[in-house]
ROVEX-873884 format. One line per 5 residues: number of its first residue (from 1); their letters; for each residue y, x, z of N, C-alpha, C. Coordinates in nm, 4 decimals, decimal comma. Layout:
N
NUM = A = Y:X:Z:Y:X:Z:Y:X:Z  ...;
# end
This chain:
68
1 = XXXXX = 22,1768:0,1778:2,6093:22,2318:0,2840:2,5288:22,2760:0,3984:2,6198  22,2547:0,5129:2,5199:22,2548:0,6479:2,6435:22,4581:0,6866:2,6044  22,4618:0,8111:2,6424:22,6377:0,8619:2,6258:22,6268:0,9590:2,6515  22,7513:1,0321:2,6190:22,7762:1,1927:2,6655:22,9137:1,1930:2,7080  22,9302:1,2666:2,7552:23,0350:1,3235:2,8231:23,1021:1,4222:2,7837;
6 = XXXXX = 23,1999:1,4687:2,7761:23,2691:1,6420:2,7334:23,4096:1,6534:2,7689  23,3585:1,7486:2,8466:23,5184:1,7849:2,9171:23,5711:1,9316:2,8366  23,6607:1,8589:2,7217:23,6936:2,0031:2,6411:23,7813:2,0929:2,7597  23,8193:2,2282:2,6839:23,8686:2,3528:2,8199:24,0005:2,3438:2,7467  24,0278:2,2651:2,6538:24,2255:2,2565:2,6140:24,2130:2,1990:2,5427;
11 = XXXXX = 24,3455:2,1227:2,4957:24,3966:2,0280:2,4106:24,3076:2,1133:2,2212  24,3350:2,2035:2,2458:24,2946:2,2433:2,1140:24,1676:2,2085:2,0667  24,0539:2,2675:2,1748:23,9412:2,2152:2,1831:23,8900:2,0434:2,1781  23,9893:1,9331:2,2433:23,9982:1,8093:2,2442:24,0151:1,7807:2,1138  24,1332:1,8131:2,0535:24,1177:1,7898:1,8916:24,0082:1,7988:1,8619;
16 = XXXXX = 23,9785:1,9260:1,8007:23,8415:1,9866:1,7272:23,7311:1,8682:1,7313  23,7218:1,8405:1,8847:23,5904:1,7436:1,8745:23,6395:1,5855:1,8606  23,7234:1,5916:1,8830:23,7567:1,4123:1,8465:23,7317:1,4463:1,6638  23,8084:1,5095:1,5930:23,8180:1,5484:1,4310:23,6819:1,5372:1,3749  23,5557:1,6052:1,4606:23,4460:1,5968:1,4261:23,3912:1,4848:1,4259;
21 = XXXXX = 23,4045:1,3954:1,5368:23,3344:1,2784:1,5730:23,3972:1,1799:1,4938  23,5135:1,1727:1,4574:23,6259:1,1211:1,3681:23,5233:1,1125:1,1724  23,5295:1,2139:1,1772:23,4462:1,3034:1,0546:23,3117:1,2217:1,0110  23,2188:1,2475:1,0862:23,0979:1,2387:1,1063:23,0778:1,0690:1,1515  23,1565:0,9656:1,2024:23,1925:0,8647:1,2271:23,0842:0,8251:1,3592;
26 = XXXXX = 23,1253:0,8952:1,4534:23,0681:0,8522:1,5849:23,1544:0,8155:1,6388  23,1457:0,6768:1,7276:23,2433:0,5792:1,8245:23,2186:0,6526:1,9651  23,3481:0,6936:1,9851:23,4047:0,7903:2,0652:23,5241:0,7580:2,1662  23,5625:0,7559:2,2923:23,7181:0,7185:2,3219:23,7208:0,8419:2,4163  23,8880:0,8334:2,4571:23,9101:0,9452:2,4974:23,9660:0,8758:2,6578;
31 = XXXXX = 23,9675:0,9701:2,7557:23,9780:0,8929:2,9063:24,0194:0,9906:2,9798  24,0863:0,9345:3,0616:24,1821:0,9578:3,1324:24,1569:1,0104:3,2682  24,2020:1,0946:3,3613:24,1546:1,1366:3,4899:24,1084:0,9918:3,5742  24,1979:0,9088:3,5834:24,1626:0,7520:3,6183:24,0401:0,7176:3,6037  24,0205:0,7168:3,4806:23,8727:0,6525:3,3753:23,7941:0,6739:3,4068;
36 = XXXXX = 23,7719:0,8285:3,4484:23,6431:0,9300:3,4730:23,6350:0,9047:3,6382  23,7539:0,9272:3,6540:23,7447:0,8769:3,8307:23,6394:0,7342:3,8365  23,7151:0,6346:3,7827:23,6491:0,5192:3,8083:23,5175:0,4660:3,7587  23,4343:0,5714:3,6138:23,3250:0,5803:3,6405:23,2529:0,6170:3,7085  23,3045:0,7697:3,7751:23,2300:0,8632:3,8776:23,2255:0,7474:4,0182;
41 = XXXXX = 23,3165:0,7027:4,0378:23,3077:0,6033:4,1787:23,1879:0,4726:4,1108  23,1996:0,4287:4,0522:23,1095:0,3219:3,9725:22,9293:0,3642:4,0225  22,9309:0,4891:3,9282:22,8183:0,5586:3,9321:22,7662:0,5905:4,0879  22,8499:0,6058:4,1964:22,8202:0,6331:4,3463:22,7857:0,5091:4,3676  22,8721:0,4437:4,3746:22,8263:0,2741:4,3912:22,6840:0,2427:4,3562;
46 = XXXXX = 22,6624:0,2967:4,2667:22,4864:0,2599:4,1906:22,3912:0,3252:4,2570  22,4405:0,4249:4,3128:22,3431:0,5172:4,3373:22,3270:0,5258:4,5034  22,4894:0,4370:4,5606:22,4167:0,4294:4,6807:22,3569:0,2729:4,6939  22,3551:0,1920:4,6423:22,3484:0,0949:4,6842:22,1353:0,0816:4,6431  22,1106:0,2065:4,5542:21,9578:0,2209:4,5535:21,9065:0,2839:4,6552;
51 = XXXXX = 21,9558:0,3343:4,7393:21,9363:0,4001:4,8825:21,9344:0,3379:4,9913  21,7931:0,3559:5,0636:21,8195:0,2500:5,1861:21,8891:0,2778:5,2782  21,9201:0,3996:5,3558:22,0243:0,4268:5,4866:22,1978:0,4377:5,4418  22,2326:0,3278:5,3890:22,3346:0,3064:5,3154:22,4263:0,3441:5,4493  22,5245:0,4880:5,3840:22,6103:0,5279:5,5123:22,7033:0,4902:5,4208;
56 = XXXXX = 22,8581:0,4645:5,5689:23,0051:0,4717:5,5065:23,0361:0,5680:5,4672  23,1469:0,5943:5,3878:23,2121:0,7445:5,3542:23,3478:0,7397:5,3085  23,4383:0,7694:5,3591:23,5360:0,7225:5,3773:23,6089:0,8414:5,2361  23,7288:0,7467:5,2130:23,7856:0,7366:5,0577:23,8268:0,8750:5,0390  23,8923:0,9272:5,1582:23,9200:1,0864:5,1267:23,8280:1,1655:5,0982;
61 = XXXXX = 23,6773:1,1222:5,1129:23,5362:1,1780:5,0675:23,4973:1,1578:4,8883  23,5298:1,0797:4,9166:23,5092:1,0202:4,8063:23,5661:1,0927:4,6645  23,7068:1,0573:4,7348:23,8129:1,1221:4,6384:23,7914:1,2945:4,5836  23,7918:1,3591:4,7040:23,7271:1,4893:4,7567:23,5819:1,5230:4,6172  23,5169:1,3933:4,5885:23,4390:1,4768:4,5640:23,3715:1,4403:4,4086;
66 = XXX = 23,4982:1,3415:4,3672:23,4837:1,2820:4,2330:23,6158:1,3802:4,1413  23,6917:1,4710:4,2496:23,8333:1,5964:4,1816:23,7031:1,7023:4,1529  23,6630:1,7184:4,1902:23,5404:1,8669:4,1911:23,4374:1,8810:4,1013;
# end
């Protein structure tokens, strides 16, 4: 199964689309800087571990580049 993502630009906007998806009855959750962090690290994990010159990268990299 595929997903989307949406990073509303304010709380106002966050409503609006939860209300819709609410509406329209699409299964939806809402997540947390944590959440997204720990998919975005998840997703590196996947993506390096399909790569053969598997380098270290140390956590302040990491961190660095899952805020951005």
């Amino acid at each position: 199964m595929n997903g989307i993502l949406i990073e509303p630009k304010d709380m106002n906007e966050l409503k609006f689309i939860h209300d819709l998806l609410e509406r329209i009855g699409v299964k939806h959750s809402k997540l947390d800087v944590e959440e997204l962090e720990d998919i975005a690290l998840g997703m590196m994990m996947l993506e390096s571990d399909s790569k053969e010159d598997n380098e270290l990268v140390g956590e302040d990299e990491v961190l660095k580049l899952l805020r951005s």
